[in-house]
C-alpha angles and dihedrals in degrees: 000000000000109000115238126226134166143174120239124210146121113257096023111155090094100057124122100200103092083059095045091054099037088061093040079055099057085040099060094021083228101153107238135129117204123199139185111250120198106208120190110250089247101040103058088120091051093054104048085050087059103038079064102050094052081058103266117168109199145343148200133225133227133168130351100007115058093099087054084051093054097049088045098058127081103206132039137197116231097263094043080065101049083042097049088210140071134224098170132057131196116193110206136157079269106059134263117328098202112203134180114221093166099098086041084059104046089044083049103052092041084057109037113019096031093022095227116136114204084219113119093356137138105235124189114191123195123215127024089221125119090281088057099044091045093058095045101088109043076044087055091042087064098064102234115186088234139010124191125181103204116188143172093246104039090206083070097053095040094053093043086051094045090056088067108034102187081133092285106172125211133207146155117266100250082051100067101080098141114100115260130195090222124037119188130200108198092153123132079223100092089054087059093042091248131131113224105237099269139171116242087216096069078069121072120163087271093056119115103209105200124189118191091217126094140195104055144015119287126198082245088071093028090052088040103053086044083061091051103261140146111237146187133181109225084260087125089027085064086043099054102043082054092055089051093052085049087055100039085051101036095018085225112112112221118220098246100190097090095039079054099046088046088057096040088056087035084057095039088044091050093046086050094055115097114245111259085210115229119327123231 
């Protein structure tokens, strides 16, 4: 029978995963079929529930609902823990094994698709929220010569950072004003449209500015390449998570590089279409 797997979020029309693992589907020949699934905002539990009992054998998690995931599930792996929230679910006779790829996939797409080892590097990372603290550990696993969690309100950052030790170092975001050779945008501001208050001097020409959204520009990248340096959107970041969660279910790895190049043409052929202006 074809195994059955979703993604559950809310909102969740917009999401690019079906497509990711149906191509990660036809690649391998593995016989799986992967849905959206709209949970009510209150019924995330329920549906998991039932997303099980219809034979469902695995899921991932998107907002708002990763740190539900992570109380739901019996069992963690290891960086689910230090995460404190899950973005993959496994469904087994024991329970629900709850897993966060989304740090995997961000180290993943800085080393093979940007060529940008974390190793040795000076790494800046903005917010101190769940997509910050997800990321801090397969960061940390890389060995970077600094790593700095700059926030909006310093007690945040102090505290994240305090959680893994390692000499993170914490500040406010005026406060970074030293150059970096990453640097990572994990705000909530680009969804709003907005640019964390930052200082041009953390970007040199040597800078990787990385925002953890996908989809479209933010004044994060736009603010960033005026300052000279280098950006990507979390485009191969979504990808590569993706491609974990596929391992960690089929225990197969997927090569990501052409699902990545086939979003990347489907975005630039939807930004090229004229508008058809608003329907009646």
């Amino acid at each position: 029978m074809t195994d059955r797997y979703a993604v559950f979020g809310h909102p969740i029309a917009h999401s690019k995963s079906p497509q990711i693992h149906a191509a990660f589907a036809r690649q391998t020949g593995e016989d799986v079929v992967y849905e959206a699934r709209l949970a009510p905002l209150d019924g995330f539990a329920e549906g998991v529930a039932q997303f099980i009992a219809t034979g469902g054998r695995g899921a991932n998690v998107t907002v708002p609902f990763k740190e539900e995931a992570f109380k739901l599930a019996n069992r963690l792996s290891s960086r689910a823990q230090r995460a404190g929230a899950v973005n993959t679910l496994s469904f087994d006779t024991d329970g629900i094994v709850g897993d966060n790829t989304d740090g995997a996939g961000l180290v993943a797409d800085l080393t093979r698709n940007l060529n940008r080892s974390p190793a040795g590097k000076r790494i800046l990372l903005l917010g101190a929220g769940g997509a910050a603290r997800g990321v801090i550990e397969p960061l940390l696993d890389q060995q970077p010569a600094a790593l700095v969690i700059a926030n909006r309100t310093v007690s945040r950052a102090e505290e994240l950072a305090g959680l893994f030790g390692h000499g993170i170092t914490a500040c406010s975001f005026d406060a970074a004003d030293t150059p970096f050779d990453i640097v990572i945008n994990a705000t909530a501001a680009s969804l709003a449209g907005e640019l964390p208050p930052l200082s041009s001097r953390i970007f040199t020409n040597n800078t990787l500015a990385y925002d953890m959204m996908y989809g479209r520009d933010t004044p994060f990248l736009d603010f960033s390449r005026m300052h000279g340096a280098a950006t990507s959107d979390g485009l191969g970041m979504l990808v590569e998570q993706a491609a974990e969660a596929f391992f960690v279910w089929r225990g197969v790895r997927p090569d990501t590089a052409p699902v990545i190049a086939a979003l990347r043409l489907d975005r630039e052929r939807l930004a090229a279409t004229p508008s058809r202006g608003p329907r009646t």
